[in-house]
N, C-alpha and C positions, 0 to 999 in steps of 0.2 A: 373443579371450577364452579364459583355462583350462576346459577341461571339468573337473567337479565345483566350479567358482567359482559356482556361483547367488549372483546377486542381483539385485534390481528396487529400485526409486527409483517416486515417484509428483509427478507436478510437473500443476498447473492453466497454462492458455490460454485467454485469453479472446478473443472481439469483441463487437461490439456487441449481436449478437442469439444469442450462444452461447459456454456455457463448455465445455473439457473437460479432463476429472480424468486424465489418464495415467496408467500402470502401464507401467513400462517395464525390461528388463533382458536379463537370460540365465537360464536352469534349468539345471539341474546337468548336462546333455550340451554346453552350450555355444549352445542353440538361441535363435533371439528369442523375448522374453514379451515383448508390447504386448496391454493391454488399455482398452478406452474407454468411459469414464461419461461421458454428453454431456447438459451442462442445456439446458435451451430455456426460457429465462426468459419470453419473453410468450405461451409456451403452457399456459394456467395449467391447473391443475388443481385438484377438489375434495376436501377445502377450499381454498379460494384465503387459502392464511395465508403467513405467511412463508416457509413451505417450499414452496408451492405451484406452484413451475415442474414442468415433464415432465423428470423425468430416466431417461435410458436405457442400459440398456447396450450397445453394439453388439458384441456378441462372436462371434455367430454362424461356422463354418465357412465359410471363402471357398472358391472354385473353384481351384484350384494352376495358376502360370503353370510351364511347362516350359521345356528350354533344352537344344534336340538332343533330344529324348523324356524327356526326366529331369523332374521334377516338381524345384523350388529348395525348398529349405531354408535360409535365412536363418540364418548363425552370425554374429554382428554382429565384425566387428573391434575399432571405438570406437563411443563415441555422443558426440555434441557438440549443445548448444545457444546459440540464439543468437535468441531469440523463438520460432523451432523446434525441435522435436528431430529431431537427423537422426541415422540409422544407418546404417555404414558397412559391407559386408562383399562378400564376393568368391564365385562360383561357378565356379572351375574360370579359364576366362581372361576371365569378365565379374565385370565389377564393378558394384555396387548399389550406390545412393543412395537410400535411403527415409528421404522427407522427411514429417514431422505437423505439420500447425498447422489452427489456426480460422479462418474466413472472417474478414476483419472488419468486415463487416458486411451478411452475411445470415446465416440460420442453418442450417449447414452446417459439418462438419470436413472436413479436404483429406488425405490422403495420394496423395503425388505419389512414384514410382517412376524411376527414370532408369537406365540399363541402358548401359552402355559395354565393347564390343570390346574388349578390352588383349589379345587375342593374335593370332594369322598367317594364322589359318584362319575363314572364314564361320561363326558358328554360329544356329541357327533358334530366335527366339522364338515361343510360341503364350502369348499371354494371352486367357482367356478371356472371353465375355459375362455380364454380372451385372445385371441391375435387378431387385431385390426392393423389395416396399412390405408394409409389417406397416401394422395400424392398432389404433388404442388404443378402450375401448368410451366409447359417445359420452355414459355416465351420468357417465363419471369425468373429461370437460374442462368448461370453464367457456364454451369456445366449440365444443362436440360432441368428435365425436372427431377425431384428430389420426393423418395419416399418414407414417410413418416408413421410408425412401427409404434403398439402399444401391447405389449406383450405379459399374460400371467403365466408365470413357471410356476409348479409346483400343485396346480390344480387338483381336485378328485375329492373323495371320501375318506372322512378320516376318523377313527375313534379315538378319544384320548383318554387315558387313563388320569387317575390322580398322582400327577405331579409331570405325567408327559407334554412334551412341546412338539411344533407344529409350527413350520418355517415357509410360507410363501413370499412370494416377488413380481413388484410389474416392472418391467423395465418399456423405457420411453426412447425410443433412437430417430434417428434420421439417416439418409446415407443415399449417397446417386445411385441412378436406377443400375449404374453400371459395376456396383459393387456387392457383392455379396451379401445374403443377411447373417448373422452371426450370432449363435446361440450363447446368452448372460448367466455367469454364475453369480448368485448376489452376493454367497460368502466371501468370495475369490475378490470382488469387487468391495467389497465390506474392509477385506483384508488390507485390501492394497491402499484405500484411504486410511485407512489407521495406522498405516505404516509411516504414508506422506507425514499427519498430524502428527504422530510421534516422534519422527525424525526434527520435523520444525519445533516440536516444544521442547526436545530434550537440546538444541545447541541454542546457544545465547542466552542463558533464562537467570532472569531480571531476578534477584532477591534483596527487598526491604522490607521494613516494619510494613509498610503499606499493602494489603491483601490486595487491594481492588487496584491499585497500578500493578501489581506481578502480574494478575491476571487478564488486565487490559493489555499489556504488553505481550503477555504471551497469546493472544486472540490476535494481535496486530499483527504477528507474523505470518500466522495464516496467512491469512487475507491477502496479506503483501506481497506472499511467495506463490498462490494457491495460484494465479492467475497470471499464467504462462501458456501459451498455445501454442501446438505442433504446426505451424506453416509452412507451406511450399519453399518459404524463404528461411526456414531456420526457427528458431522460439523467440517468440514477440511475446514477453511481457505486455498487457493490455489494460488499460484501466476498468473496464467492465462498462456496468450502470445500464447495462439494456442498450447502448449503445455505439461502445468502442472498443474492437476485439481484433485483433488479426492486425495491428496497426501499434503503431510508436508513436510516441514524441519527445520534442528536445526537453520540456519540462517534467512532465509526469514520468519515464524511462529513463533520460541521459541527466538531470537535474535530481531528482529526486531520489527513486531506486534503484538505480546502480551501482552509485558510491555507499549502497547498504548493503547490497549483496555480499559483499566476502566476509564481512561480520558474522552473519548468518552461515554461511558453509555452504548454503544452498547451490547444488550441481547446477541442477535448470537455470536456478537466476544466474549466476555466474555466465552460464553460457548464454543467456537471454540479453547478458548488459553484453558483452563482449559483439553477439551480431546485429545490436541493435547499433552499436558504430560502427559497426563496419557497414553498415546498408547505410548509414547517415555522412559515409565515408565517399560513397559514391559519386554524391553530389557537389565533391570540391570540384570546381573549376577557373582556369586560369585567368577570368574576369570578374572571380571574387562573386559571383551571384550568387545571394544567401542560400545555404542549404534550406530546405523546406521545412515549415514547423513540423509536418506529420508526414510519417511514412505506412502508404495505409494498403489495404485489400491484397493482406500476404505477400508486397512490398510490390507491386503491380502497377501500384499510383501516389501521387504524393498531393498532400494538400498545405497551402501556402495562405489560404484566405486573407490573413491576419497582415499579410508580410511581416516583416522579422520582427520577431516579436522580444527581440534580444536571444534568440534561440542560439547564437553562435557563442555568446558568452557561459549561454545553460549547459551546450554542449562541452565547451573548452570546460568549464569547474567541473563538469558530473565526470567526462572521460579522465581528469588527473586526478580525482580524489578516488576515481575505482582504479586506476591502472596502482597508485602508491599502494590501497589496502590489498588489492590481490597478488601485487608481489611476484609477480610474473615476468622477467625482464623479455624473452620474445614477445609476448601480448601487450606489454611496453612499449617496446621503438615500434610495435605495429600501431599501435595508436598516437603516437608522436606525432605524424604527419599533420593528424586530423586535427589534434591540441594546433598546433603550430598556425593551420591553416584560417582555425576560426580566431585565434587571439590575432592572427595578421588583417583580419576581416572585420574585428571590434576598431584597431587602430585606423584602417581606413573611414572610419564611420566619427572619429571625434573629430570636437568643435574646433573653435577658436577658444573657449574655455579649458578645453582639456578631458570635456567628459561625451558620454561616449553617446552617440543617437541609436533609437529605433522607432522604427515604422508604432509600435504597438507596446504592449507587455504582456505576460503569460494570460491576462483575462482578455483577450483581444478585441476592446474596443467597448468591454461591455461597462467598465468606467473610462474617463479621461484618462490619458498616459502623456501628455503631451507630445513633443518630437526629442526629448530629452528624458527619460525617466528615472527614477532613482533604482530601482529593483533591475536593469538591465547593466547598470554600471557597479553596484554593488556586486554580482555574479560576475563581472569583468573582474573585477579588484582581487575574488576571490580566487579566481581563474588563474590570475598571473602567481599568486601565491603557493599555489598547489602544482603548477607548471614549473614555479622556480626548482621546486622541492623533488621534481621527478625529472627536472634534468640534471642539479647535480646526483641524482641517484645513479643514472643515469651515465656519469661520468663527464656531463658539458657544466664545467663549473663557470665556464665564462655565460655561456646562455643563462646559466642559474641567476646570475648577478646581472645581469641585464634588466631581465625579467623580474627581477624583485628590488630594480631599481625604478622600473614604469609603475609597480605597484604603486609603489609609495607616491611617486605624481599621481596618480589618479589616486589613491586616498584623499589627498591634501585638494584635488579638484571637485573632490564628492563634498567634501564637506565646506569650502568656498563657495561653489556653484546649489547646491541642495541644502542646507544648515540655514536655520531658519524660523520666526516666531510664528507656528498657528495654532490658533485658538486658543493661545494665551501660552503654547509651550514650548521650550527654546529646545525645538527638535527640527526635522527633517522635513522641507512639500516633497510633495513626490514627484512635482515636473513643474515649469516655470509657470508661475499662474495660479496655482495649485494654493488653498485658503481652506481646504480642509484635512482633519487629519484623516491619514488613510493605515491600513491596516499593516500592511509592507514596511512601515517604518522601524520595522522592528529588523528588517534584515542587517545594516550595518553592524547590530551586534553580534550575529550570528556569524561573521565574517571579521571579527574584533576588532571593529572601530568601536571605543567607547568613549570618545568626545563627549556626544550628547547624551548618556549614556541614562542617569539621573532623569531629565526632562521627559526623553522617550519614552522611558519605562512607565513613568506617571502617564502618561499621554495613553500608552497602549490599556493600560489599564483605567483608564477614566471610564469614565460611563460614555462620552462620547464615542468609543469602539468597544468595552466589554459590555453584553447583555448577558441574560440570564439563558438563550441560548447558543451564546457562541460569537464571535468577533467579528462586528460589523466591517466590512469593507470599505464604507467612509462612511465619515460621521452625519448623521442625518438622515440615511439610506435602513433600509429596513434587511437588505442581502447579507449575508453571512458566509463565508468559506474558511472551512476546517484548515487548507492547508497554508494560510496566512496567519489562522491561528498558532498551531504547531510551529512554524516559524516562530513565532516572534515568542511562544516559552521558553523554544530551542535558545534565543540569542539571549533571555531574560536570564538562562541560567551563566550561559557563558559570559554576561555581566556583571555574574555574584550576586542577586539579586534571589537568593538562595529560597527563603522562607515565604517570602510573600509570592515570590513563583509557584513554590508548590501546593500554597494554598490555592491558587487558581487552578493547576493543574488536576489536584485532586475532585475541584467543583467540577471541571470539562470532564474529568474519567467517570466520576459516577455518573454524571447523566449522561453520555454516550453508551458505559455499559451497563448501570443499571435503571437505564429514564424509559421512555415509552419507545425508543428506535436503538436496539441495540445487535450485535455487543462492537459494534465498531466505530471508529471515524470516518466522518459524512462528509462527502463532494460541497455541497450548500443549499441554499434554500433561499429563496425560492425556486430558481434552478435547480432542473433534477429532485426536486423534493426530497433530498437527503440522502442521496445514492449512496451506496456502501463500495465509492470507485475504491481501487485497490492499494495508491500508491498513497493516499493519505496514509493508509496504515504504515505504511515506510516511514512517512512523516513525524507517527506519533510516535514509533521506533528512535527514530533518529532522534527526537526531543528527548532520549534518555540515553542513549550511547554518546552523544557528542554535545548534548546539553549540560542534562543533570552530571554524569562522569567525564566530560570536557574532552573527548576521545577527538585526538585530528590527528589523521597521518603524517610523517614526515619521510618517510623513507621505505623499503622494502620488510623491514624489520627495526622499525620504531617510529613512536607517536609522543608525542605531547598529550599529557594526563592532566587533568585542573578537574577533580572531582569537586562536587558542592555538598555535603553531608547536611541535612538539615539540621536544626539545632536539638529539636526532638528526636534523630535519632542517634543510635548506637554505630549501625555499622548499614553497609550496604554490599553486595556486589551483582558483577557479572560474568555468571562462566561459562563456561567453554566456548567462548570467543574463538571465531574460524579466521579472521582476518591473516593476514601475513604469514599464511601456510602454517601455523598455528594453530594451536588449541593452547588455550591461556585462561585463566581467570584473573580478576582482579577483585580484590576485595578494600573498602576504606572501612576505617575503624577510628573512634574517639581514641585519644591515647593522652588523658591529661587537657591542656590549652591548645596541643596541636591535633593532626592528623595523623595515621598509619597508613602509608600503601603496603598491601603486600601482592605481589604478580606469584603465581605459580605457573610453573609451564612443566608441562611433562616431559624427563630427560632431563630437568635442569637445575639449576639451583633457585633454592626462594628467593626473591628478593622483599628483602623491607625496606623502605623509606617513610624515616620521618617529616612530616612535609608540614610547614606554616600557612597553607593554604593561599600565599601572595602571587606565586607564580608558578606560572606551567610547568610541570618536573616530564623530560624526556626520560620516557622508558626505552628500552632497547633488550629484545627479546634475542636471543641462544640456540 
């Protein structure tokens, strides 16, 4: 690194019983800045609200390991990650390796040290002894107070020959006074996370001519799977950001990452969407009062602030598009109820138009939503469609037909009631009143209405909502959120809107993973100044399984396929898709004027189809 090049980057790591917030870089002499905010999600504190985990900073002054009497100064070379962040730099003729990651699963951070010989001559390691324990006052936990552990393993004297190594470890924990302390192996713990990473890269992995979307893709599932917590109440998938853990909601959980879980294969998420309705399941009752936006503090408490914020609709679409891809018919009719309960909960809530009210919408209050909004009725629309399709799975063909007969009313009431000129484009307001464009317009297509289809698409990409960092929330406003961006690529592609999508796509990936805040997608900003929450990364997942490859379930074992090949390339795929007890690949290939699908499944036969690209071709897997 140049001396006078200061810069720092901030990136989250989860495991099951702990996040941590990094700060990580050089200062203007070239030296390392590593700093660590470390949550402990089931060590709650008072109040036990949503924000209610211990979070800590461990910054404290260490002890300086020497090298020949010299105390080390760390000037980093590179820094690379890969589920870890590792730092690379040199002292003279030894070389460092400082590696950081999270247990995954107890609650503890690992910095792991490795020391190697590269020159002729012996030189003398002294790393020092460290056990300190702070403790927290025992008015301010929910389970007393709570002790906070900074521990160096591996300490002593050490000579190192030329070409020998030299492995120390500090580990960082927390834990009630009333638990044991627990002695860290950092290999063991090294191990176990490159198992996780390994696991999450090797299923689903994205291959195109494009390097830097494979590799944004394959970095998205981290993120998106890594942040699952061990709670009193089961595994809550958590959005992160310093400060949502231990806790659910209808959007970010039942909307976004659950209907991506079985793609992925992922054991935890799988079992994370599965209890996260059923704790959402709890709250049916026979006076129809909405279930709560959030199920929070290891499911203890619930929070509602927003009132509904169309949450019963997020719920009804996230629980039938996860029950269709995981293909489970007991975990099916067990989630029935709750479908049933919240699409009977959207119909009490319509007009005299026909479309459907909420108190709010997923940003709760922090733009206008009116008392009618378009992104609460659109998640109904898609609700009923995914509902239709999992009861005739199902075996209730007459509920199938019902329910995909209210769709189609409320299609025809969305676009009556919302369809509409602003700002010069014959697209979508977002609620009645409504004179500017907002970023959400893009959901109709992600859900295949493409009426407006043309207008929208221009609109979303005008300068009035595309900037150069990211998709304004309405036009005029300076706010930006990732996961309205993601949307509305998601529905650009499933518009056919093939080439000029992936032109933007490709501007948002590099600068998320190669611009100054990487390597993931960002909560927003000004809010949260760019949180690395979790479920975006589902988002940006989801903008290439059911976007760019047009992947929607319809059944236990078969989907509708509407791939988009860009015109530059050749071929694309995705394999080993976990979806519908399955491992599958799909691959699209140029073939002439038309398309090639070919599916292989293990056990079965290839399939090929040649496809004109017009319409959605149902596969059906063997």
């Amino acid at each position: 690194m140049k001396k006078d090049a200061a810069h720092t980057d901030q990136i989250e790591m989860t495991g099951k019983q702990i996040s941590a917030i990094i700060t990580y870089g050089v200062d203007n002499r070239g030296k390392l800045v590593l700093k660590r905010k470390l949550v402990f999600p089931m060590l709650r504190i008072i109040p036990n609200d949503t924000r209610g985990s211990l979070i800590r900073d461990f910054d404290k002054p260490m002890p300086a390991v020497s090298i020949n009497g010299e105390a080390i100064d760390e000037q980093p070379a590179a820094f690379s990650f890969n589920g870890s962040v590792k730092v690379k730099s040199a002292i003279g003729s030894v070389s460092l390796l400082h590696e950081v990651f999270p247990s995954t699963d107890k609650p503890a951070f690992i910095e792991q040290f490795t020391f190697k010989n590269k020159g002729t001559k012996p030189v003398e390691i002294i790393i020092p002894e460290l056990n300190r324990t702070d403790s927290t006052k025992k008015s301010e936990g929910v389970y007393g107070s709570y002790l906070l552990n900074t521990k160096i393993y591996g300490s002593g004297k050490f000579t190192l020959n030329p070409g020998d190594e030299q492995v120390y470890a500090i580990a960082y924990t927390a834990r009630k006074t009333t638990d044991q302390a627990y002695e860290f192996s950092s290999a063991y713990e090294s191990l176990k996370r490159k198992k996780f990473i390994a696991g999450v890269t090797n299923d689903l992995v994205l291959k195109t001519p494009d390097d830097t979307l494979n590799q944004m893709f394959s970095f998205a599932k981290i993120r998106a799977s890594e942040s699952i917590f061990d709670t009193k109440a089961g595994l809550m998938h958590g959005p992160g950001g310093g400060s949502y853990y231990a806790a659910i909601w209808a959007n970010d959980q039942a909307e976004y990452m659950n209907p991506f879980f079985p793609f992925l294969g992922n054991a935890a998420g799988n079992e994370s969407a599965m209890n996260s309705f059923r704790l959402f399941a709890k709250y049916m009752n026979k006076d129809f009062k909405p279930i709560p936006s959030s199920i929070i503090a290891e499911g203890d408490g619930m929070w509602n602030g927003a009132g509904d914020r169309g949450d019963m609709a997020m719920i009804a679409y996230g629980a039938s598009r996860f029950a269709l891809a995981y293909a489970d018919t007991a975990e099916a009719r067990n989630l029935w109820p709750l479908i049933e309960w919240c699409l009977e909960f959207s119909r009490r809530k319509k007009s005299a138009d026909g479309v459907i009210a909420s108190d709010s919408d997923e940003l709760e209050g922090r733009f206008p939503a009116g008392k009618i909004n378009l992104s609460t009725n659109v998640l109904a629309y898609g609700a009923l469609i995914s509902a239709s399709d999992l009861a005739a799975t199902l075996g209730n063909k007459a509920v199938a037909e019902k329910l995909i007969e209210e769709a189609a009313a409320l299609r025809t009431a969305i676009d009556k009631y919302f369809g509409a000129k602003v700002q010069g484009y014959n697209t979508y307001r977002y609620f009645e009143g409504n004179d500017k464009l907002r970023s959400w317009i893009g959901m109709p297509l992600v859900m295949g209405i493409y009426e407006r289809k043309t207008e929208t698409a221009k609109a979303l990409l005008s300068n009035h909502l595309w900037t150069k960092d990211g998709m304004l929330t309405e036009s005029g406003s300076k706010t930006f959120w990732d996961r309205s961006l993601l949307y509305a690529v998601r529905g650009l592609f499933n518009a056919g809107i093939t080439d000029t999508t992936l032109k933007y796509l490709k501007y948002y990936t590099s600068k998320r993973l190669l611009g100054e805040h990487v390597p993931y997608a960002v909560e927003a900003w000004p809010e949260g100044d760019q949180r690395h929450l979790s479920a975006e990364s589902g988002l940006y997942c989801r903008a290439i399984t059911e976007g760019l490859f047009g992947i929607q379930p319809k059944s236990f074992n078969s989907f509708l396929l509407q791939p988009y090949l860009p015109a530059g390339w050749k071929e694309m795929s995705l394999n080993h898709i976990r979806a519908f007890n399955k491992d599958f690949n799909i691959k699209v290939e140029k073939a002439g004027k038309k398309l090639k699908i070919i599916i292989e499944q293990a056990g079965s036969k290839k399939q090929e189809i040649n496809w004109d690209g017009l319409k959605a071709v149902k596969i059906n897997l063997y």
